[in-house]
MARBA-551524 format. One record per residue (C-alpha): residue in three letters; x, y, z. Coordinates in steps of 0.001 Angstrom, whole numbers, plus 500000, padded with zeros to 6 digits. Layout:
% MARBA-551524
<ALA,<X,Y,Z>>
...
END
This chain:
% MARBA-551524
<UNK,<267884,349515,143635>>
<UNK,<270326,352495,143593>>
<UNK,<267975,354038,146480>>
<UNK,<268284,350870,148823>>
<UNK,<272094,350448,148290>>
<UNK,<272580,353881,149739>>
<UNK,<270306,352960,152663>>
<UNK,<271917,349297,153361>>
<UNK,<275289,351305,152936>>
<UNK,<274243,354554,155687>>
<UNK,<273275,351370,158055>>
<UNK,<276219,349839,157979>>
<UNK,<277911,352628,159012>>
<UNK,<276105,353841,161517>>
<UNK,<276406,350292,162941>>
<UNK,<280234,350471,162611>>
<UNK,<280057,354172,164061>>
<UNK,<278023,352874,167122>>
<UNK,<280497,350055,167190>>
<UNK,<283474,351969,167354>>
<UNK,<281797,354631,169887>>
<UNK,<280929,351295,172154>>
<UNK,<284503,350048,172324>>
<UNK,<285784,353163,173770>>
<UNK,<282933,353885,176076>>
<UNK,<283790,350280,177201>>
<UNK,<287396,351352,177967>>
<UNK,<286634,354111,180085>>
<UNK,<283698,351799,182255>>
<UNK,<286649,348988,182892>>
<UNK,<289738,351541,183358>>
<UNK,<287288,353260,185719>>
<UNK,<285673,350324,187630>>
<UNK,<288933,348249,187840>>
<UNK,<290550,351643,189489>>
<UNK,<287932,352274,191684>>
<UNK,<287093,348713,192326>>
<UNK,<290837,347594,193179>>
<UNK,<291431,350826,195799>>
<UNK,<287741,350142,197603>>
<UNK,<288267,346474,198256>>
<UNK,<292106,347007,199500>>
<UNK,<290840,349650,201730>>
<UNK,<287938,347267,202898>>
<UNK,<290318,344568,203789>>
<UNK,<292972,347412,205240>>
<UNK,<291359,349331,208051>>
<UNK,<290550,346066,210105>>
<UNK,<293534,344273,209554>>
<UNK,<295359,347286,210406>>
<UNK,<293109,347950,213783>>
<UNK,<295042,344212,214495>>
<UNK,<298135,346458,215186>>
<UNK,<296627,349400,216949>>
<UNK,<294998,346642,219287>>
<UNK,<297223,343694,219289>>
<UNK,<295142,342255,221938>>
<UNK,<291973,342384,221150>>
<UNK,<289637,341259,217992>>
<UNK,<286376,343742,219535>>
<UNK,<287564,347383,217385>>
<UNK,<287849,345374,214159>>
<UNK,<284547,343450,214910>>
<UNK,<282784,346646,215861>>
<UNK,<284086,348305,212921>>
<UNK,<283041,345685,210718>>
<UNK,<279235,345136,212221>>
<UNK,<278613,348872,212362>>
<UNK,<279709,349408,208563>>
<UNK,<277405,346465,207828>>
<UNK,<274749,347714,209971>>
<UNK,<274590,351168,208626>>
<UNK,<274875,350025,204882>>
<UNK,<271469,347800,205597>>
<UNK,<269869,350927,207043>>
<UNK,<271025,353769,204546>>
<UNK,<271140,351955,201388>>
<UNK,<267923,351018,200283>>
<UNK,<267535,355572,201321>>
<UNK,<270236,356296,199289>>
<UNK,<270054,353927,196460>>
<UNK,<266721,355457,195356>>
<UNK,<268273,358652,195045>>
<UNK,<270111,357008,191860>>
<UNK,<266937,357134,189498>>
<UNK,<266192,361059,190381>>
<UNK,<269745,362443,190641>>
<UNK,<271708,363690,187717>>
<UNK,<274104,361422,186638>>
<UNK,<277499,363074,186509>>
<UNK,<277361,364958,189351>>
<UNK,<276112,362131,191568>>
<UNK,<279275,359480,190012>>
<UNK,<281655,362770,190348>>
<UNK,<280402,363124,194025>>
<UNK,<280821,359598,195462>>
<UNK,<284295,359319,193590>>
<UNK,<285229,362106,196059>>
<UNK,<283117,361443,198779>>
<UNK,<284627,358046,198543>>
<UNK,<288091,359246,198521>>
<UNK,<288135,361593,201067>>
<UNK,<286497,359017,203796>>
<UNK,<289854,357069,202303>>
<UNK,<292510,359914,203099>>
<UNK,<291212,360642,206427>>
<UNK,<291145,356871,207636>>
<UNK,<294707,356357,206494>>
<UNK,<295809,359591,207745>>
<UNK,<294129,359270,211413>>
<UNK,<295474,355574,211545>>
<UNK,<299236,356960,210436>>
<UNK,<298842,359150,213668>>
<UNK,<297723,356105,215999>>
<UNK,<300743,354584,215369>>
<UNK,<302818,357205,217278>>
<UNK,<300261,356968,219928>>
<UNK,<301431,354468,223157>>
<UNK,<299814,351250,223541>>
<UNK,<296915,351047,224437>>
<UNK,<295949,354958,224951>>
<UNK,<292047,355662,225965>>
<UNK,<292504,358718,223055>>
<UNK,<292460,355674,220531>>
<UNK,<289111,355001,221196>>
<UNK,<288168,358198,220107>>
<UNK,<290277,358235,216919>>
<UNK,<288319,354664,216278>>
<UNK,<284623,356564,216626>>
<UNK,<286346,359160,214458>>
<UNK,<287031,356984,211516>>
<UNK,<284081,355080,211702>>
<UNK,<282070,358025,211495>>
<UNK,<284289,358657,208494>>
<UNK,<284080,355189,206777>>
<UNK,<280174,355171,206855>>
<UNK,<279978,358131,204164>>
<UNK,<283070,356628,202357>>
<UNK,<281281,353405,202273>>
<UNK,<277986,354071,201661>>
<UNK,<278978,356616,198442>>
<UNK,<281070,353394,197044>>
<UNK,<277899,351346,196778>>
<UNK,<275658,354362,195641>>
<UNK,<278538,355078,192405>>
<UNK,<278654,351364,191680>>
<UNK,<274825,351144,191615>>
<UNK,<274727,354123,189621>>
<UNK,<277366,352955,186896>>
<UNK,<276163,349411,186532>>
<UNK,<272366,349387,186854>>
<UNK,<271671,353124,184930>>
<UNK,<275014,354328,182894>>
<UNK,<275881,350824,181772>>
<UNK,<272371,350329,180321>>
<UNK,<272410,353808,178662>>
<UNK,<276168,353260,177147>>
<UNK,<274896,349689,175668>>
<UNK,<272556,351473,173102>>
<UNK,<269708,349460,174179>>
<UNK,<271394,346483,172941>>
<UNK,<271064,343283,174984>>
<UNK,<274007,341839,173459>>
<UNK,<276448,344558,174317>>
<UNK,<274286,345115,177777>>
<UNK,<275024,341413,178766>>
<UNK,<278961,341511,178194>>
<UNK,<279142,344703,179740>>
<UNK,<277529,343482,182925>>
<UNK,<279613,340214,182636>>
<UNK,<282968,341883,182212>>
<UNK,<282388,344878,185196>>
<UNK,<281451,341591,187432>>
<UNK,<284705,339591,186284>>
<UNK,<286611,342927,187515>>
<UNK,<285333,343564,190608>>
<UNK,<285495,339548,191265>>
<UNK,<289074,339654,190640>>
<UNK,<289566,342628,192329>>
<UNK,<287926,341106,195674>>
<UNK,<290587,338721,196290>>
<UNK,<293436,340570,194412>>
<UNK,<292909,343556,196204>>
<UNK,<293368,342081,199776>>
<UNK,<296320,339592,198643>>
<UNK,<298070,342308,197209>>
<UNK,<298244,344321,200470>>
<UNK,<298422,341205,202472>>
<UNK,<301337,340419,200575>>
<UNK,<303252,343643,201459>>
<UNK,<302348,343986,204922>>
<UNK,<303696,340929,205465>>
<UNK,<306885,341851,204503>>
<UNK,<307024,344942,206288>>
<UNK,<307891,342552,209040>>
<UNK,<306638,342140,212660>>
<UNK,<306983,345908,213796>>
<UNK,<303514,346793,214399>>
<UNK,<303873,350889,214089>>
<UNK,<305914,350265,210709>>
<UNK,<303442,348047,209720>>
<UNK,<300548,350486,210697>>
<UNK,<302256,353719,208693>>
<UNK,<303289,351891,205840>>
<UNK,<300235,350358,205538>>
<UNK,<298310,353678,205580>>
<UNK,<300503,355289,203512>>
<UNK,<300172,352780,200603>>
<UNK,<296281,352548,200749>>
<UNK,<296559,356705,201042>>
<UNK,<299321,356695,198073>>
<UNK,<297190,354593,195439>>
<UNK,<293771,356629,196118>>
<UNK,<295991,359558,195479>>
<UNK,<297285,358389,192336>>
<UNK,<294342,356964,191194>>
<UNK,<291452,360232,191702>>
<UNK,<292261,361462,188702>>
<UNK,<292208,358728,186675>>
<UNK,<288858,357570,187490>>
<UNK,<287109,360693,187118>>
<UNK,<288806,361396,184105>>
<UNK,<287166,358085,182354>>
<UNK,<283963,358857,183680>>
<UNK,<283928,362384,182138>>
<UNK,<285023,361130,178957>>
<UNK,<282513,358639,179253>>
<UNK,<279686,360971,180289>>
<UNK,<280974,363227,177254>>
<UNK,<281131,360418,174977>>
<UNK,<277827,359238,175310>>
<UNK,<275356,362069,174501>>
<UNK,<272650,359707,176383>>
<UNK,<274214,359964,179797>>
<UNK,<273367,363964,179421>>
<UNK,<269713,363961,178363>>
<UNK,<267195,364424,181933>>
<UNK,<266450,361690,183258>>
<UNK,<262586,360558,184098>>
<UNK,<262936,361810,187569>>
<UNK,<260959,359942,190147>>
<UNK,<259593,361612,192762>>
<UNK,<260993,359908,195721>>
<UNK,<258868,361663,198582>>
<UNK,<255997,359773,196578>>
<UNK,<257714,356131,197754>>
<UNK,<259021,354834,200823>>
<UNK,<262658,353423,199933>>
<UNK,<262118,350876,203172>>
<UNK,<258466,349677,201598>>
<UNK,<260231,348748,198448>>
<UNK,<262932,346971,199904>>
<UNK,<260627,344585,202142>>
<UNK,<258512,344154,199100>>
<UNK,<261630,342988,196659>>
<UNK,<262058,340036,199787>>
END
């Protein structure tokens, strides 16, 4: 009897241990997706709302813009999504966070320059091929980290509970949810009051989206390193699959 009350008393604690070590892995996932979720959909809804002032006249850069990011996500993704099962984990979340970021900096930086350029100047054109080219990277790296956080380091951090697996998943969705709409409010909310001035509008625009990525860098990849060194999981090899053995394309036609 003695022998089994030890052994019901080690489980509980072990379950209170895991418990505890849960709640503040779950911290760091929702300080680190609501971060990274709020800055990627403000600077989603940003860049073409704010090609609406460089071009006043004319709804064809923000369409383009729009269509090519689309266009290019449906062609890289399924590539670069497969790349999540083989590649280690905290370098690959550490490398879209600042992949992702610096796609953000330049776009806000070369749109606070187009707003001292005169309207309707060929050399925008360029600057507009410049931060597309820019944006794909940014872009594509967003969807590759979230990909990587919710369908692999979310499953690890849950301690192959289902319980714990399924609020996870429901709670990171609730976030980026709310971001979607709060995100693009928000800044729709203060560009509107910067008034009718569209070069005011255009820097201070820029600047904010540029200002909150700035602020917020650190933050996020701090959570996910405490999170990667809190959960001795994340650090043990993967089962690396050998992607030159599958076509990424071929499994994306067959998931239809």
């Amino acid at each position: 009897m003695a022998e089994e009350e030890l052994k019901e008393s080690a489980g509980d604690v072990r379950v209170a241990e895991n418990l505890e070590s849960l709640t503040a892995m779950s911290a760091y996932i929702y300080i680190a997706e609501l971060v990274s979720a709020f800055g990627d959909r403000m600077w989603q809804f940003a860049i073409p709302i704010l090609f609406l002032d460089v071009w006043p006249n004319s709804l064809l850069p923000t369409i383009l813009y729009t269509f090519s990011i689309n266009l290019a996500m449906f062609i890289l993704l399924p590539i670069a999504g497969s790349y999540v099962d083989s590649a280690s984990r905290l370098p690959l979340m550490m490398a879209s966070i600042i992949v992702d970021n610096i796609a953000v900096a330049l776009t806000c930086i070369i749109l606070n320059y187009m707003s001292y350029l005169p309207k309707e100047a060929p050399e925008q054109w360029i600057f507009f091929g410049i931060i597309l080219a820019v944006s794909i990277p940014g872009e594509l790296m967003v969807n590759v980290g979230r990909i990587a956080l919710e369908k692999d380091w979310v499953p690890v951090v849950a301690l192959g509970c289902p319980q714990s697996l399924s609020v996870l998943n429901s709670r990171l969705k609730i976030i980026d949810l709310s971001c979607k709409f709060v995100a693009p409010m928000a800044f729709g909310f203060i560009l509107q009051l910067l008034g009718e001035d569209s070069k005011v509008r255009l820097r201070w625009g820029s600047g904010i989206v540029l200002l909150y990525n700035f602020l917020t860098i650190i933050p996020e990849g701090v959570c996910i390193a405490r999170l990667y060194s809190a959960c001795p999981k994340l650090a043990t090899e993967k089962k690396r699959a050998r992607v030159g053995d599958k076509n990424p394309w071929k499994e994306f036609y067959n998931g239809w």
